[in-house]
N, C-alpha and C positions, 0 to 999 in steps of 0.2 A: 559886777562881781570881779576881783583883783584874783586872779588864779596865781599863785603861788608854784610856777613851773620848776621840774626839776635842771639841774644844768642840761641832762639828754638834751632833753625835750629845745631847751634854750639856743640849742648850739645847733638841731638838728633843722634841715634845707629840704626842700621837696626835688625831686629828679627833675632834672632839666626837661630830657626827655619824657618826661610825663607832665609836663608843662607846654610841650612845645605840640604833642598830641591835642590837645584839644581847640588846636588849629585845624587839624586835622576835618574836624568834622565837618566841613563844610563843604558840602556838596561838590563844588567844583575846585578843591585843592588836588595836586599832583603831590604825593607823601613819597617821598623818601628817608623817611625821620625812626617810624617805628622797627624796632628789629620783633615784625611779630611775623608768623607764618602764616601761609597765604591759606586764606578760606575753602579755596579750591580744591587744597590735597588733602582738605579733612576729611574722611572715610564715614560720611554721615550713614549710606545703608548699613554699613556694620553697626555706628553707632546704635542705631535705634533697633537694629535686630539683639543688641546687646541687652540693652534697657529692659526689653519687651520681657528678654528669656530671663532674667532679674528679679523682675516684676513676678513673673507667673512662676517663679520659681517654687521651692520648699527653703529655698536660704534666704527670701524675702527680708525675713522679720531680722535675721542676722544683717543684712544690708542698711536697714531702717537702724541696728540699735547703734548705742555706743561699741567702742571693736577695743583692740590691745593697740597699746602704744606704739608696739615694733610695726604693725600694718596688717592689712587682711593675711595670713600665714598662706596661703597657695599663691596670692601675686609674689610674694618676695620668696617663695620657692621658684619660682618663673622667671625670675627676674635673676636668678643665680643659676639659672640653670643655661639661661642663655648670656648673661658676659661669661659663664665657663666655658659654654663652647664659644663663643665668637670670638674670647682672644686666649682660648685654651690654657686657663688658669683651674685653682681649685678654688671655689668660692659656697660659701653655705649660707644659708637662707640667716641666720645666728647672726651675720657681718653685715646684715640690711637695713635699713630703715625708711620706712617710707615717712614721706613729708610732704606736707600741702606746696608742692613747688620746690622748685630747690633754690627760689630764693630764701624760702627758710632754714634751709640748708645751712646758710652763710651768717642768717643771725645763729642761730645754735651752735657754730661753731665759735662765732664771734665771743656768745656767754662764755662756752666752755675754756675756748684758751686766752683770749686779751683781757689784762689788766691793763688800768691807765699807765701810757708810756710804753706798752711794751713795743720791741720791733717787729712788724708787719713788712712782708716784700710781697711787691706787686710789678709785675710789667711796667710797662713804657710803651702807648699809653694804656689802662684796664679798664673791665666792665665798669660803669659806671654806678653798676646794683649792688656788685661788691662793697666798693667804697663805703657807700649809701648805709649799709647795713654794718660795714666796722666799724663806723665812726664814731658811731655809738657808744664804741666803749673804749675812747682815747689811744689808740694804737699812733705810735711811730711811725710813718708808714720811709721804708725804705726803697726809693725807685731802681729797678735792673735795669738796665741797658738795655737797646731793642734795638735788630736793625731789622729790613724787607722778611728777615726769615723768622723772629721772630724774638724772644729772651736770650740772650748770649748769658751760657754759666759763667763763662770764665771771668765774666766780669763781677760773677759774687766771690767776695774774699772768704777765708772761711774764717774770721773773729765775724763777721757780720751774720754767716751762714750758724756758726753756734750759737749765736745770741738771741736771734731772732727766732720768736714765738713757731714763724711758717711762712710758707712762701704762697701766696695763691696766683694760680696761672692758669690761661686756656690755651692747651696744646692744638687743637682741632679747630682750625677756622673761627679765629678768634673775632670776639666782640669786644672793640669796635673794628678789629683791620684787616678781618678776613686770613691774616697768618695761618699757616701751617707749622708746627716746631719741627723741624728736619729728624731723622733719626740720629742722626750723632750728636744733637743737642740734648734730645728726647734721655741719649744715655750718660751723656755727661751729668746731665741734671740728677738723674738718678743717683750716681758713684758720687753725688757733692752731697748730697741729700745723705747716703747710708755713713759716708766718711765725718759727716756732721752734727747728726743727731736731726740732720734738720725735717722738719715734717712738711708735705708739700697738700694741698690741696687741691686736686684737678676736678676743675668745674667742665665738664664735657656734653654740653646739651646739643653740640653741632656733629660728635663723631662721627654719627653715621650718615650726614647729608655730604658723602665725600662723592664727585660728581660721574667718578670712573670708578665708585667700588672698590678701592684702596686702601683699606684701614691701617694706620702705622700702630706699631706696640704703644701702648698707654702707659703710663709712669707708675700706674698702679699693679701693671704685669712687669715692671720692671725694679721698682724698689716697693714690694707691696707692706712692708712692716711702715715704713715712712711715709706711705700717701693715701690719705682719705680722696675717696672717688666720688663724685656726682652725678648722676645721671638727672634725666629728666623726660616726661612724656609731653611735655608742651608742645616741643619740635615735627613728632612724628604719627602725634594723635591729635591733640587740643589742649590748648592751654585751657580751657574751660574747667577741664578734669581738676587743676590745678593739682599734679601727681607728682611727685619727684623721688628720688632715694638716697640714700648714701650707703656708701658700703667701706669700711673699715672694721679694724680687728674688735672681739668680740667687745673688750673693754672699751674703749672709745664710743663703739655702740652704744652700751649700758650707761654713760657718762650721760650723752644725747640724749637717751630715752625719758632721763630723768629731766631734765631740760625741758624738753616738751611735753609732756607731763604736765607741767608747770604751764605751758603755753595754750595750748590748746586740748590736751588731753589725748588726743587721735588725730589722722587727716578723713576728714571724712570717709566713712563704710560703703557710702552707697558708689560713690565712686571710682573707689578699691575694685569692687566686685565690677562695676560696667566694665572698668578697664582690663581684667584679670577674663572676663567672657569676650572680648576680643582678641587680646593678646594670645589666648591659648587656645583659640579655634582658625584650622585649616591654614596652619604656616601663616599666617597674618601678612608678617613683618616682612614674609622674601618677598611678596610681590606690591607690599604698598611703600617700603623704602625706596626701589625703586622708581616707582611712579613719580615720588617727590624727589628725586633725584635729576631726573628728568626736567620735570617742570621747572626746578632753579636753576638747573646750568643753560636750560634756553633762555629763561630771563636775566640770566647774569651775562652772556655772551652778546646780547642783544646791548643790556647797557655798555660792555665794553666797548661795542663798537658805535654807540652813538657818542660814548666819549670819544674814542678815535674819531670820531668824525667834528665833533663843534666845541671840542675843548682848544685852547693856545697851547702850540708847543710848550709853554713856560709851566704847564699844568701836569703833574703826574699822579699814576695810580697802580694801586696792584692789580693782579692778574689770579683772583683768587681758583684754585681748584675743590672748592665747597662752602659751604656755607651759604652766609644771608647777604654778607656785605663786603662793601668798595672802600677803599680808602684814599680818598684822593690828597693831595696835597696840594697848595698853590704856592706862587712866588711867597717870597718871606715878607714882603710889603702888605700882601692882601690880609685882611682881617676876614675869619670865618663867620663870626661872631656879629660883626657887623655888616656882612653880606644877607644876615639873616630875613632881617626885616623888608630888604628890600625885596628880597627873593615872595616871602610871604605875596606880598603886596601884586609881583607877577603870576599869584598862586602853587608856587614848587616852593618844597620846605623839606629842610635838612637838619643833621643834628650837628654843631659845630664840634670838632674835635677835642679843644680846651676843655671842656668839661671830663673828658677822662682821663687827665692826669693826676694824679694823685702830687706832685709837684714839677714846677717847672713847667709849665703848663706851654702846648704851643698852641698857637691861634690863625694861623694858616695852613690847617688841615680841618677835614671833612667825614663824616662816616653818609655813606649812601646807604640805604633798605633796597633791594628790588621786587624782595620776591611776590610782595601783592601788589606789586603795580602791571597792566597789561602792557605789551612790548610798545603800542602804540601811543600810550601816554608816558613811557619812558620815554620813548624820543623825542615827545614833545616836551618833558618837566628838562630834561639833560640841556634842550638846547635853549630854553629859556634861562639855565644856568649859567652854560655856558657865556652867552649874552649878555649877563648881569658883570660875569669874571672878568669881561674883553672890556667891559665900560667901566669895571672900577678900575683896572690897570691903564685903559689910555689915562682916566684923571690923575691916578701916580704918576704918568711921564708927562701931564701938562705941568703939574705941580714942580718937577724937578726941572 
């Protein structure tokens, strides 16, 4: 049979990194590849004391049936009820949307605003899920500038800032570099965004794994008419739920809902409600953020210091304060890319950098995972790394 594909379809690539996962599965691999959250901080007794009370409920059969497009209506009261208080905004349940992930997040936005051509801005380098999902529908895509801290505004003009569709960016311990946006970036961006028309989207699934408890203002308590928010419960429940939100003004909402609609109809009811009986039993969230707070910044302090230990001077990285991931960079001779296979084959595995640039791609940087790796096989996947880095650089300087 000759399938008659659409150009999407023709043009569209599978995720590197979901490619390079099912390396993964082999028993005796060291993975620093997936940015997925570690099995250990998943709150499985609440889970199933959650399911149980679900189950045996009287909103059972509401759980079971199909539900409204905007979401279970008490989770996304909940869900507004705590970004008001946590970054002391005014937010109503009206501005929410629940979505299966908030990867879907990114196609729905992707429908609603790009036509072919339009301009798209993205970091330097961005998620790689993003891309993946706008590509879809032929965007522009225009590179910002980035240094260690993370998007520099000043480096968007504002012919570029008016013309282009939106900007999408992770302020909070970004995927792939573990960045933090400073707060005079955080407000710069803001006053380019309200002075431009320009719409920003802030993808925030990392905010609250800040490792000292620090939350800086979000872009959406700072220019909220200009930026659609994301949240997501992959991070600090289970990606399993597959739960996500958005929250923007009423009409952008209403725009989305109809979109999905289209897509899927609802994010799953039964899920809705498991998540919505954990969330709003016994303060939940103050003592299990914590917990996973905890447990990354000892796995993340642990790789930094096996890098300080069996990395070459000529190797650098950040020094991230949340999040999942490292950023390493090597000399500008080494190939990430083609470190890969070899690494494979010592059983440690990474995701090379070049895959998330949207252009201009560089090939001598790295993204590390830690957080479900045990501190003891970090030291051992890092130094096997390391090892692979020292032996392709002497062959650069025999070769020279």
């Amino acid at each position: 049979m000759h399938w008659k594909y659409s150009r999407r379809v023709q043009t569209s690539k599978s995720s590197t990194i979901r490619e390079i996962l099912k390396v993964t599965e082999q028993a005796d691999m060291i993975s620093f590849a997936g940015g997925l959250p570690a099995p250990d901080a998943f709150p499985l007794a609440e889970i199933q004391t959650a399911v149980n009370t679900v189950l045996e409920s009287n909103d059972i059969y509401g759980a079971l049936q199909y539900g409204p497009t905007e979401g279970y209506a008490p989770l996304r009261q909940w869900i507004a009820n705590y970004l008001s208080n946590r970054d002391e905004i005014s937010i109503s349940a009206d501005e929410i949307l629940i979505v299966t992930g908030s990867q879907q997040a990114l196609d729905l936005i992707g429908k609603a605003l790009i036509d072919v051509n339009d301009k798209v801005l993205v970091e330097t380098p961005t998620y790689l899920g993003s891309l993946q999902s706008f590509n879809q529908y032929g965007p522009e895509y225009v590179a910002i500038a980035s240094d260690n801290e993370g998007l520099i505004p000043e480096s968007i003009n504002d012919e570029v800032a008016s013309s282009a569709k939106f900007l999408y960016c992770i302020p909070n311990f970004q995927n792939p570099t573990g960045r933090r946006l400073p707060v005079q970036r955080r407000q710069a961006l803001a006053a380019k965004a309200k002075q431009n028309g320009l719409v920003l989207i802030e993808d925030d699934p990392y905010g609250d794994l800040d490792y000292q408890g620090q939350r800086l203002p979000g872009l959406y308590t700072l220019a909220p008419e200009n930026t659609v928010y994301l949240g997501s419960f992959s991070k600090i429940l289970t990606p399993g739920l597959r739960l996500g939100y958005v929250v923007a003004n009423k009409q952008f909402i209403g725009k989305l809902v109809q979109l999905k609609q289209a897509s899927d109809l609802h994010t799953p009811s039964l899920t809705q409600y498991i998540a919505y009986q954990i969330l709003s039993k016994n303060n939940f969230l103050s003592y299990h953020i914590p917990r996973i707070r905890q447990l990354y910044s000892t796995r993340c302090q642990y790789m930094l210091q096996s890098l300080a230990q069996y990395m070459p001077k000529e190797v650098s990285w950040n020094q991230p304060e949340g999040g999942m991931f490292i950023w390493v960079e090597l000399p500008e001779n080494i190939n990430a890319t083609e470190l890969l296979s070899e690494a494979i084959n010592q059983k440690v595995v990474f995701v090379p950098g070049e895959t998330f640039f949207a252009y201009t791609e560089k090939n001598n940087c790295l993204r590390l995972a830690f957080v479900t790796v045990p501190e003891e096989k970090i030291n051992k996947g890092i130094k096997k790394l390391a090892d692979i880095i020292k032996h392709r650089m002497h062959l650069q300087r025999v070769k020279l």
